[in-house]
C-alpha positions as CSV (number, residue, x, y, z in Angstrom):
1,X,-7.3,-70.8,-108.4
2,X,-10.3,-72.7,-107.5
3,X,-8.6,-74.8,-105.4
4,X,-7.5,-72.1,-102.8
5,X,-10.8,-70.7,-102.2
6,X,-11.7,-72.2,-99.0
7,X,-8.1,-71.5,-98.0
8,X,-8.9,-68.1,-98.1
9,X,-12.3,-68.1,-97.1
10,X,-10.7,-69.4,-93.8
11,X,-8.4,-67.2,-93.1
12,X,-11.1,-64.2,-93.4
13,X,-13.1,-65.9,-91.0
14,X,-10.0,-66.3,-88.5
15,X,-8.8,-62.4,-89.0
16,X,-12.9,-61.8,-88.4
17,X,-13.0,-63.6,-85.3
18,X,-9.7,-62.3,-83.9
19,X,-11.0,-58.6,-84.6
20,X,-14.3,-59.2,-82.7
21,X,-12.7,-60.8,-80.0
22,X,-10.4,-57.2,-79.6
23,X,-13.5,-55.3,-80.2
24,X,-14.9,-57.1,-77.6
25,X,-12.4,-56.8,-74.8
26,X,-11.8,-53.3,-76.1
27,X,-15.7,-52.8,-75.2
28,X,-15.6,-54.6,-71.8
29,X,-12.6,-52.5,-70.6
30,X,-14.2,-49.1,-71.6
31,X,-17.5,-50.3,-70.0
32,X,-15.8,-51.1,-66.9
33,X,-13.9,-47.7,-66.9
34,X,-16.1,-45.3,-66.0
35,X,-16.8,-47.7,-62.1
36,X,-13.0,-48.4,-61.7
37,X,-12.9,-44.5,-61.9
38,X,-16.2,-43.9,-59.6
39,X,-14.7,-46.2,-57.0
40,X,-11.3,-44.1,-56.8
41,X,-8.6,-45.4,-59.2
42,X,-6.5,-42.6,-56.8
43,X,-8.2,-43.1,-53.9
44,X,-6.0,-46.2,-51.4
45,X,-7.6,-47.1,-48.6
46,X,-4.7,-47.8,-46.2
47,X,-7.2,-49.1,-43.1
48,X,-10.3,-48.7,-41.4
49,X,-11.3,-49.7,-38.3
50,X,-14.2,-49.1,-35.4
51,X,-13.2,-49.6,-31.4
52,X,-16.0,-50.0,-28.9
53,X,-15.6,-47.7,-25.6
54,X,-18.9,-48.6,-24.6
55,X,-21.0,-47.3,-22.5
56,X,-19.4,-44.0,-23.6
57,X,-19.8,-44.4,-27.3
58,X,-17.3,-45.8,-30.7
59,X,-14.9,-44.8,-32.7
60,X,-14.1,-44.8,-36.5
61,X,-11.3,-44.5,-37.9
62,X,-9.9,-44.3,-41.8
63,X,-6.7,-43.7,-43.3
64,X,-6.6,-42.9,-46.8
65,X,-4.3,-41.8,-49.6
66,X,-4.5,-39.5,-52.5
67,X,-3.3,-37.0,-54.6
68,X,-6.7,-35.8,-54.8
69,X,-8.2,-32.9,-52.0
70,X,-10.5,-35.4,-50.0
71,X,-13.9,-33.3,-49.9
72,X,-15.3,-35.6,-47.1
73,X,-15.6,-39.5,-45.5
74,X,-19.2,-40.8,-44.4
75,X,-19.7,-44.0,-42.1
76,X,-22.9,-45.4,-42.7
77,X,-23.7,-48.1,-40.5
78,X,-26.9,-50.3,-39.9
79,X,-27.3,-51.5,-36.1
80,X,-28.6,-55.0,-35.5
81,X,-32.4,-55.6,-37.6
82,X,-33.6,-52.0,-36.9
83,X,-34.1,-51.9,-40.3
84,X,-32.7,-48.3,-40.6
85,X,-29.4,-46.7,-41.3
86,X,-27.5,-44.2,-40.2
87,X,-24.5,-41.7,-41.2
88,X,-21.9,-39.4,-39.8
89,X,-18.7,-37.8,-41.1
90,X,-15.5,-38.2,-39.6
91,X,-13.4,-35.3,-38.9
92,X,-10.6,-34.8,-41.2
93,X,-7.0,-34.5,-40.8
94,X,-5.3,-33.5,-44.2
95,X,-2.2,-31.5,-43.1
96,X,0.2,-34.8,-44.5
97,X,-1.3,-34.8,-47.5
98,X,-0.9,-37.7,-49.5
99,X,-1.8,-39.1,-46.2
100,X,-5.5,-38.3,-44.9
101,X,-6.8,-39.7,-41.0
102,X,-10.5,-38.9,-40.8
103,X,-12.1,-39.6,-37.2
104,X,-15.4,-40.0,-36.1
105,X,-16.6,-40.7,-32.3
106,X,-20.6,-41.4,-31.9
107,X,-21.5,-40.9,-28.6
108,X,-24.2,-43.9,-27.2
109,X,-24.4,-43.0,-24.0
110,X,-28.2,-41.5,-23.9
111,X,-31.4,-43.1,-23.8
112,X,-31.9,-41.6,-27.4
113,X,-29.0,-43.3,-28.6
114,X,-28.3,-46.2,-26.5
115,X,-27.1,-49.5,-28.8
116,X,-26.9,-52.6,-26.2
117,X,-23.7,-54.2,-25.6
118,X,-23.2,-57.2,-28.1
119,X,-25.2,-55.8,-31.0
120,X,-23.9,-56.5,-34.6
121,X,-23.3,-53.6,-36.0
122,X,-22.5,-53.3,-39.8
123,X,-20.5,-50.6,-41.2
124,X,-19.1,-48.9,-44.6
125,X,-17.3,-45.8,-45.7
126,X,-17.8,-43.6,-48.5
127,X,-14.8,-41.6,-49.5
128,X,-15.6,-38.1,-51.9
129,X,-12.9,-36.7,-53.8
130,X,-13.4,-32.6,-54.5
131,X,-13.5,-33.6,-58.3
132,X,-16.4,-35.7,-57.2
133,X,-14.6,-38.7,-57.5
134,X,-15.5,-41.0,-54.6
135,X,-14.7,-44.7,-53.2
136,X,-17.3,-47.0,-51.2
137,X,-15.4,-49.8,-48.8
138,X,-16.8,-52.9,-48.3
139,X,-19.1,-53.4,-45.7
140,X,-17.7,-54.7,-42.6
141,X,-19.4,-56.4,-39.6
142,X,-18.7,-55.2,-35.9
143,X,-20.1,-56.2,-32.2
144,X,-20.4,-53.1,-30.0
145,X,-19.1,-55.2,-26.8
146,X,-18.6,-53.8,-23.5
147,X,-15.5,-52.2,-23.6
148,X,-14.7,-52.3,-19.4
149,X,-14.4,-56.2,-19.4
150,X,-12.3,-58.9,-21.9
151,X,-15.1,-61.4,-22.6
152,X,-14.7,-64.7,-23.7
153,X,-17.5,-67.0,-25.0
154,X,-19.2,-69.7,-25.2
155,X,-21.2,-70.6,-28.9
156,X,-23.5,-73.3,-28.6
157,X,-25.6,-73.4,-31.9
158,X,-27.1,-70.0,-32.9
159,X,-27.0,-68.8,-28.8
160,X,-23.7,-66.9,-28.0
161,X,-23.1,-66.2,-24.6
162,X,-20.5,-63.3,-23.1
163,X,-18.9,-63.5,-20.2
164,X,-15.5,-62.7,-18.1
165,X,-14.1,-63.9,-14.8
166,X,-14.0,-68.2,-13.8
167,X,-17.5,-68.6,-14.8
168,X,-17.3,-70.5,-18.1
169,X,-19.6,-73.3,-16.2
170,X,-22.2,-70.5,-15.3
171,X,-21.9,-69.3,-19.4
172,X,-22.0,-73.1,-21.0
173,X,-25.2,-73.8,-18.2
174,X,-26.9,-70.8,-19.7
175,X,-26.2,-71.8,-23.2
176,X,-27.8,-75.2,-22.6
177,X,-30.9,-73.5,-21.1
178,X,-31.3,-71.1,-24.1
179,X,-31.1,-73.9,-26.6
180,X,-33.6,-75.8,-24.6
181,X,-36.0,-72.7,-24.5
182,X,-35.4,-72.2,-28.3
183,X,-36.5,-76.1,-29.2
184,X,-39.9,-75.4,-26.8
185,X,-40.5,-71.8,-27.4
186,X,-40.4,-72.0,-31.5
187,X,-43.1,-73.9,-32.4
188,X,-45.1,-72.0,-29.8
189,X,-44.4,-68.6,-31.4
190,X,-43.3,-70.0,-35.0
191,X,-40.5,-67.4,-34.9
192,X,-37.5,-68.0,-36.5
193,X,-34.6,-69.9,-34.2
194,X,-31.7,-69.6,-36.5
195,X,-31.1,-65.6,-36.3
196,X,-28.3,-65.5,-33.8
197,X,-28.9,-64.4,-30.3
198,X,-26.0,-63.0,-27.8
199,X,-26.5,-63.1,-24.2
200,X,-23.9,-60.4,-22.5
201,X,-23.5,-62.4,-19.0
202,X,-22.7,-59.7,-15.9
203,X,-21.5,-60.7,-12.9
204,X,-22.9,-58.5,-10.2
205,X,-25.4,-55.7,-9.9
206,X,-22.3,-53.1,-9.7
207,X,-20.8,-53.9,-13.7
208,X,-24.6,-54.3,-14.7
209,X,-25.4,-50.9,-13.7
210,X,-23.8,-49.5,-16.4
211,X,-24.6,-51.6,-18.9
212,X,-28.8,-50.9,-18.7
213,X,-31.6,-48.2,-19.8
214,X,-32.7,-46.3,-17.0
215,X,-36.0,-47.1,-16.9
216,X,-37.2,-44.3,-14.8
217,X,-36.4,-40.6,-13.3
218,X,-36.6,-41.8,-10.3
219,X,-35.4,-45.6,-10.0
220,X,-35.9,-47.6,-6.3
221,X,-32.2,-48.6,-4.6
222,X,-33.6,-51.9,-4.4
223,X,-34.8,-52.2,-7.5
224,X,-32.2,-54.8,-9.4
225,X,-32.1,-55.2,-13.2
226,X,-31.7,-58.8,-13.9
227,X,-32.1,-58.7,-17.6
228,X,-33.3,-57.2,-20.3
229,X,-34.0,-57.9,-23.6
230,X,-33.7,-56.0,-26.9
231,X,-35.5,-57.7,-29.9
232,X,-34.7,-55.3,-32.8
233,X,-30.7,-56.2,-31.6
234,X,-31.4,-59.8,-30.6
235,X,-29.1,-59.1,-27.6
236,X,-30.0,-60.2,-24.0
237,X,-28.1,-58.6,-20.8
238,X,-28.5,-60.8,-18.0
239,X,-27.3,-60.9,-14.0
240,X,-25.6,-63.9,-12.9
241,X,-27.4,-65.5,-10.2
242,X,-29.8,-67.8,-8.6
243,X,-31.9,-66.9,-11.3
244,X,-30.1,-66.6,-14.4
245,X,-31.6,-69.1,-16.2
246,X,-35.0,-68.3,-15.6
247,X,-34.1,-64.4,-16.5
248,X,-32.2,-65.7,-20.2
249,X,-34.7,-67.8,-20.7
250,X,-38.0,-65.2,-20.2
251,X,-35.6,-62.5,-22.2
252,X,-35.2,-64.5,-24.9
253,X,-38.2,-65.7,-25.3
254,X,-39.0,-61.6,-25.7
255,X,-36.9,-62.2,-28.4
256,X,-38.7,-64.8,-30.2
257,X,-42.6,-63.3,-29.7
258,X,-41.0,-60.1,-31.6
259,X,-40.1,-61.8,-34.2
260,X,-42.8,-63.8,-35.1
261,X,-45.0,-60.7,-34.7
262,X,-43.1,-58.7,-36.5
263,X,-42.3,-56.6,-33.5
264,X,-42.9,-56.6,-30.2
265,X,-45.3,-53.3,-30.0
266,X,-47.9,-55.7,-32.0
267,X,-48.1,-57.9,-28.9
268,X,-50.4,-56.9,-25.9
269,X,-48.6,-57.1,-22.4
270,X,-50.3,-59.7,-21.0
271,X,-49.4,-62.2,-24.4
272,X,-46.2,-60.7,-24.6
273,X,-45.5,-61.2,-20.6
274,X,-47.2,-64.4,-20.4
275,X,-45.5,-66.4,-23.0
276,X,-41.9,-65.2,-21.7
277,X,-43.4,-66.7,-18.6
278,X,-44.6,-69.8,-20.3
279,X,-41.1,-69.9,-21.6
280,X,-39.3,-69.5,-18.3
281,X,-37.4,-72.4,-17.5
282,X,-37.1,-71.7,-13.7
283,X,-40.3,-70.8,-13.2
284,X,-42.0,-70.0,-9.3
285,X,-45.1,-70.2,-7.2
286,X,-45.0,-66.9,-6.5
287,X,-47.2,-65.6,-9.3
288,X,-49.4,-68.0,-8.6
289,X,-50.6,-67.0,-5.4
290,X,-50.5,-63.0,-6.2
291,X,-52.9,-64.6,-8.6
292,X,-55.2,-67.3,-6.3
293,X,-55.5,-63.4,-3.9
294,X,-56.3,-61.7,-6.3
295,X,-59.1,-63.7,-7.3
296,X,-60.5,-64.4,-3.8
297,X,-60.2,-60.4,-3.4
298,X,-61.9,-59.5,-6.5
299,X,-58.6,-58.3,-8.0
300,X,-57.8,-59.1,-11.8
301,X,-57.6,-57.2,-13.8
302,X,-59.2,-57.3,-17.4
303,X,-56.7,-58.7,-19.8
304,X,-58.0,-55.7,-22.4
305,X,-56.8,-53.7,-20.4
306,X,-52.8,-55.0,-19.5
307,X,-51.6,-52.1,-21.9
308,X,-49.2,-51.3,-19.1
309,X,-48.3,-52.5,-15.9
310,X,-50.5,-51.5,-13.2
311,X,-48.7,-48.7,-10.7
312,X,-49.2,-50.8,-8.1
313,X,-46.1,-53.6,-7.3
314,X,-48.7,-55.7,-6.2
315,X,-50.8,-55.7,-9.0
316,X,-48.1,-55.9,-10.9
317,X,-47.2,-59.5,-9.5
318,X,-50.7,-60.7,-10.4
319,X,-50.5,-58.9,-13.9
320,X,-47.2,-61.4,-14.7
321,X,-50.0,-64.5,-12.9
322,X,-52.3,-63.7,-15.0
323,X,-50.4,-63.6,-18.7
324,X,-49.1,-66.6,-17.7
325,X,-52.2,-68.3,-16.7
326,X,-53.9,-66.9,-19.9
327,X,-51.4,-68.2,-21.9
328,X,-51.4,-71.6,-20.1
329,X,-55.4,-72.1,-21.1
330,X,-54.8,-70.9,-24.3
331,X,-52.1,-73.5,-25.5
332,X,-53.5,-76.3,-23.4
333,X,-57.0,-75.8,-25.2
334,X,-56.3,-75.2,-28.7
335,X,-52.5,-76.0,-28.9
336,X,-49.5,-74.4,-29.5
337,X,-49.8,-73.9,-33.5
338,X,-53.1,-71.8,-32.9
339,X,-50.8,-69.5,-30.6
340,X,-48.3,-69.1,-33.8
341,X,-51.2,-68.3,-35.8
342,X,-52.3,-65.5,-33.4
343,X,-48.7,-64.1,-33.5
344,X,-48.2,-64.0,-36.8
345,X,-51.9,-62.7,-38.0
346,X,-50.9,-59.6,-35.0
347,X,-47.8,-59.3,-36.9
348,X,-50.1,-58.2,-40.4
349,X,-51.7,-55.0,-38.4
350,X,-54.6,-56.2,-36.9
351,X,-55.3,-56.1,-33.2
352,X,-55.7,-58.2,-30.6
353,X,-59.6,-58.5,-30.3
354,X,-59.8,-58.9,-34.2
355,X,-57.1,-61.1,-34.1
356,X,-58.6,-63.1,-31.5
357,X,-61.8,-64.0,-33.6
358,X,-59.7,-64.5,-36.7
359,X,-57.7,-67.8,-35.2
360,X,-60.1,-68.6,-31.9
361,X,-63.0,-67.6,-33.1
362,X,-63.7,-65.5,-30.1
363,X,-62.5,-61.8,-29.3
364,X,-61.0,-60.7,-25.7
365,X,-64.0,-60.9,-23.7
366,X,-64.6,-64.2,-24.5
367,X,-61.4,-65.3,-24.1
368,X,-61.2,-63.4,-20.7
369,X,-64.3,-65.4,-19.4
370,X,-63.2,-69.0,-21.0
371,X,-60.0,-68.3,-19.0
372,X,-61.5,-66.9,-16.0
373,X,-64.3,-70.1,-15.6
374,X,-60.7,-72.8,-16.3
375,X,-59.6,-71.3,-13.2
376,X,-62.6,-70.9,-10.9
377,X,-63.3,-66.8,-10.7
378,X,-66.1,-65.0,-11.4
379,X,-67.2,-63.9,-14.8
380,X,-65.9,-60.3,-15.7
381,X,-68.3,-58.0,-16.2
382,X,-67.7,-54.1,-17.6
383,X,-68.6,-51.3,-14.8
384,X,-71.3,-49.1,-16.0
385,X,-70.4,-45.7,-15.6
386,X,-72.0,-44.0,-12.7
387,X,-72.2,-40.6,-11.3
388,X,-68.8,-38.8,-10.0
389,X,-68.5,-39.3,-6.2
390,X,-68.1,-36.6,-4.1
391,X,-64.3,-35.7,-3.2
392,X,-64.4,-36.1,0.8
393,X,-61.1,-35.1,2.5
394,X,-59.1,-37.8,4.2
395,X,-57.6,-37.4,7.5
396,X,-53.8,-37.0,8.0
397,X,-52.8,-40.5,8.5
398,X,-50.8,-41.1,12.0
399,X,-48.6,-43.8,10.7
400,X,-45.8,-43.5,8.2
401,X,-45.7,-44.0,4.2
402,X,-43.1,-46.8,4.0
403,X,-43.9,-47.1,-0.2
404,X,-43.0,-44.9,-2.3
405,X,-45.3,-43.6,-5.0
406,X,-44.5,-45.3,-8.8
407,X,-42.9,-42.9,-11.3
408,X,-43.7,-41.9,-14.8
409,X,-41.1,-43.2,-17.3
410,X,-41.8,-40.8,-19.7
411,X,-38.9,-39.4,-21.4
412,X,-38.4,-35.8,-22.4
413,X,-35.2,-36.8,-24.4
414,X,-34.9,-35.0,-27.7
415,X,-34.2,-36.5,-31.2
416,X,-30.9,-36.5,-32.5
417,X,-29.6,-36.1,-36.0
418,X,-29.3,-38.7,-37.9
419,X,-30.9,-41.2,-35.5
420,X,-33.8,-43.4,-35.5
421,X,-36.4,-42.1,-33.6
422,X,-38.5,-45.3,-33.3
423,X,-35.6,-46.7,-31.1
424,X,-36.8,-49.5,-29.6
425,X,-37.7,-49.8,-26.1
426,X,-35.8,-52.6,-24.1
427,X,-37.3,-55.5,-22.4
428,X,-36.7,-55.9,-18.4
429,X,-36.8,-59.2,-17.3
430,X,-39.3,-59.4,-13.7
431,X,-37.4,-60.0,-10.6
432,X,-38.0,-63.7,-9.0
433,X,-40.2,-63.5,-6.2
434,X,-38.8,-66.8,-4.5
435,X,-39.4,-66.4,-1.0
436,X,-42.7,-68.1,0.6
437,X,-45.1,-65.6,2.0
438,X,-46.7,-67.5,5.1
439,X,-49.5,-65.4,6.4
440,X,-48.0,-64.7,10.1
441,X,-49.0,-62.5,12.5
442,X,-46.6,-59.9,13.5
443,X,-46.4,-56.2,14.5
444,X,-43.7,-55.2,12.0
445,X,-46.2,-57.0,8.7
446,X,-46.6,-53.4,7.8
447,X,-42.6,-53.0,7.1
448,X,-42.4,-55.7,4.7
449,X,-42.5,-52.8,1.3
450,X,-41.8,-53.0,-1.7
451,X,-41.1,-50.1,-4.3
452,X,-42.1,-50.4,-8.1
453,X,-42.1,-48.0,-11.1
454,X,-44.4,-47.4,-13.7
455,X,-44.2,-49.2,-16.9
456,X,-45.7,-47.6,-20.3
457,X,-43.7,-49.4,-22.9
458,X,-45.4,-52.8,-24.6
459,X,-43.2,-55.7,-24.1
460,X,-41.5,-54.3,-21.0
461,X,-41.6,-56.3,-17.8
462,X,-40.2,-54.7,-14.4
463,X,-41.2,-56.3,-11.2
464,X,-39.9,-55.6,-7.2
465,X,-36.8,-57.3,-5.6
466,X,-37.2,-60.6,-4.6
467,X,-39.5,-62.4,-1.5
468,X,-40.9,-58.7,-0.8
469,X,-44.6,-57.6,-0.6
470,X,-45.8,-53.7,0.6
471,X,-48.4,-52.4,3.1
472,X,-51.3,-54.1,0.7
473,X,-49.7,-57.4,0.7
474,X,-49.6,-57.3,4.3
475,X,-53.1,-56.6,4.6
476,X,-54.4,-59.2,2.8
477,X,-52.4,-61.5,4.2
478,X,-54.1,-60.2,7.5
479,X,-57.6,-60.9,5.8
480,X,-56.2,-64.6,5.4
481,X,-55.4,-64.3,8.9
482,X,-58.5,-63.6,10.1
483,X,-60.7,-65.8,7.9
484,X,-58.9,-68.9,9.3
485,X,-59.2,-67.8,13.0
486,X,-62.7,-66.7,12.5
487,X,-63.4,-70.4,11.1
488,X,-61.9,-71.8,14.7
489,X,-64.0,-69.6,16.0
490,X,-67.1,-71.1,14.5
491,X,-66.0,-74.5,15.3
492,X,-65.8,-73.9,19.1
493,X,-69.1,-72.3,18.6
494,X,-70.8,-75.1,17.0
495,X,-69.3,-78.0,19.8
């Protein structure tokens, strides 16, 4: 009897273990019942699907299955890094009951809620039952492409580039350019280079039309988009051209200065404006010399205050010379990881002036003067207020107004539900100004315009078509003109 004590003793441990090991699988299948039930055990998901028909808009679809009275389907979907979601519900067909087709088309085609072509767009579906049983999908990635064209691409490390029509060369050309301005551009900001980028490539003016934010009421015929850039997306839209690469290259550097800031409303204009410049790899002379006039005519303006571009097209040019030149000093003087400092410290909340003493150790002032000696102007010193002049009439001019007046792009567009209403604002890229201005004598100087429009938005660039200058242009260039033939002049005299 002794003997077949451990026998038994055994076998109770064995019937012990066997029972726990029920008990326990017992307790992981009722555990798990209640979320197999939740995510609708009668609920079949037969498909789902999105379909771009950009510019208008998309469409969802779902088709489902149950025996169960679907209450109602939700798409929730999250568009490029806005950092918000948003939610519809599709429209319900339930007349073939098991069978349910729910439908849901979101319009894009306002300024309110405008999604670039290219963005990633993630998407889910949440399915309720009207016993309150419901189903979630699994989240699905989509790009919002422009539905008018079949695009290829070209993928060259995290730089995608759209395109259609026999210009793979163009594509892989501006693929190489981007990668180029990524290896320069990210130390200089310290943004992150990895986070895909997709460059939607046009091919003329007429498919680009479409494809961009009206930026005004009241836009110039000549005024040509050749890119824009939206940060929050990380989608550029450029124009194939002479100027491509320089336009990807500015955009996308948009891109990065957002980033490392944490956005791009944290950026002045003229940082913001001048290190897309500094990161333009085509760049021209022809912001240089808006800027050498405006500094022989007493012109600059304060970098404090480039909050917006300057109504004038003119001034607008120099306002581009000037970031650029600003951002030249500062990188050449204190180097390009002080310039990563400043973006990240604006990208914490604090502005530019404190931000300014924090890495340089000087606010804007100083760095306005420091700038202004490294390139030969005067020091700028604040107006003091002084009394209101007196309003005297003009008399009626006796020539004709051959520039039209900049307009406001302020937007009266309502809210809509279920969007964000911080949508971002889209960055234009400035048009190339290639053509040499020779100052020239000529009766018809006063017919060489340009038109611009009004920019209020940080981080936006517009500039006039290309190798134009206005009435003002032509003035100074008479100045010039006369300076040098008054110079002869003196020479004669003095023989």
């Amino acid at each position: 009897m002794p003997a077949s004590y451990p026998q038994i003793f055994t076998s109770k441990i064995r019937i012990f273990v066997i029972a726990a090991l029920v008990l326990f699988a017992f307790g992981l299948i009722s555990s798990a019942s209640p979320a197999h039930a939740q995510s609708g055990e009668t609920i079949i998901v037969n498909s789902s699907s999105v379909e771009s028909q950009f510019p208008e808009g998309m469409t969802f679809t779902l088709d489902v299955e149950s025996d169960l009275r679907i209450e109602d389907v939700r798409v929730t979907f999250e568009i490029g890094d806005r950092g918000t979601t948003q939610y519809a519900y599709l429209e319900l067909d339930q007349t073939t009951r098991p069978l349910v087709n729910g439908e849901l088309f979101h319009r894009t085609n306002s300024r309110d809620r405008y999604i670039p072509p290219g963005t990633s767009i993630k998407y889910w579906f949440e399915i309720t039952a009207d016993n309150g049983e419901s189903l979630i999908t699994e989240p699905e990635h989509f790009r919002f492409d422009d539905a008018r064209y079949e695009w290829e691409e070209v993928t060259l490390g995290p730089v995608t580039i759209l395109y259609h029509g026999p210009v793979r060369t163009r594509a892989e050309r501006l693929a190489e350019a981007a990668i180029e301005s990524l290896e320069i551009m990210g130390p200089v900001t310290g943004a992150d280079t990895e986070t895909p980028i997709v460059m939607t490539l046009y091919n003329n003016n007429a498919e680009m039309i479409e494809a961009v934010v009206a930026r005004s009421l009241a836009t110039s015929r000549e005024l040509i988009t050749e890119g824009q850039a939206f940060d929050s997306e990380s989608v550029v839209l450029v124009l194939a051209g002479r100027s491509d690469i320089g336009t990807a290259t500015h955009e996308m550097t948009h891109i990065l200065v957002a980033r490392a800031a944490n956005s791009s409303g944290a950026v002045p204009l003229w940082l913001n404006e001048g290190l897309a410049e500094f990161g333009n790899l085509d760049q021209t002379v022809s912001y240089e010399r808006f800027l050498e006039w405006a500094e022989g005519t007493d012109r600059l303006i304060p970098l404090k205050g480039l909050r917006s571009f300057p109504g004038d097209p003119n001034l607008t040019l120099v306002a581009y010379g000037q970031g650029r030149s600003a951002v030249k000093y500062m990188i050449d003087e204190y180097g390009e990881g002080k310039m990563a400092e400043l973006l990240a410290t604006l990208g914490t909340g604090i502005g530019i002036d404190g931000a300014l003493e924090v890495v340089y150790g000087f606010g804007i002032d100083g760095l306005e003067n420091l700038w202004r000696e490294s390139i030969g102007a005067e020091p700028y010193v604040e107006a003091t207020p002084g009394p209101t002049p007196t309003v005297v009439a003009e008399p009626t001019p006796e020539y004709k107004l051959l520039t039209s007046p900049p307009e406001s792009s302020n937007s009266d567009s309502e809210d809509v539900a279920n969007e964000d209403p911080d949508l971002p604002e889209p960055t234009v890229a400035p048009l190339s100004v290639d053509e040499e201005i020779e100052p020239a004598l000529d009766e018809n100087i006063a017919d060489l315009a340009v038109e611009g429009e009004e920019e209020t938005s940080s981080g936006t660039c517009s500039a006039p078509v290309a190798g134009s200058v206005d009435g003002t242009s032509g003035a100074w260039l008479l100045v010039v003109v006369g300076l040098a033939a008054g110079g002869r002049y003196r020479a004669r005299k003095n023989r």
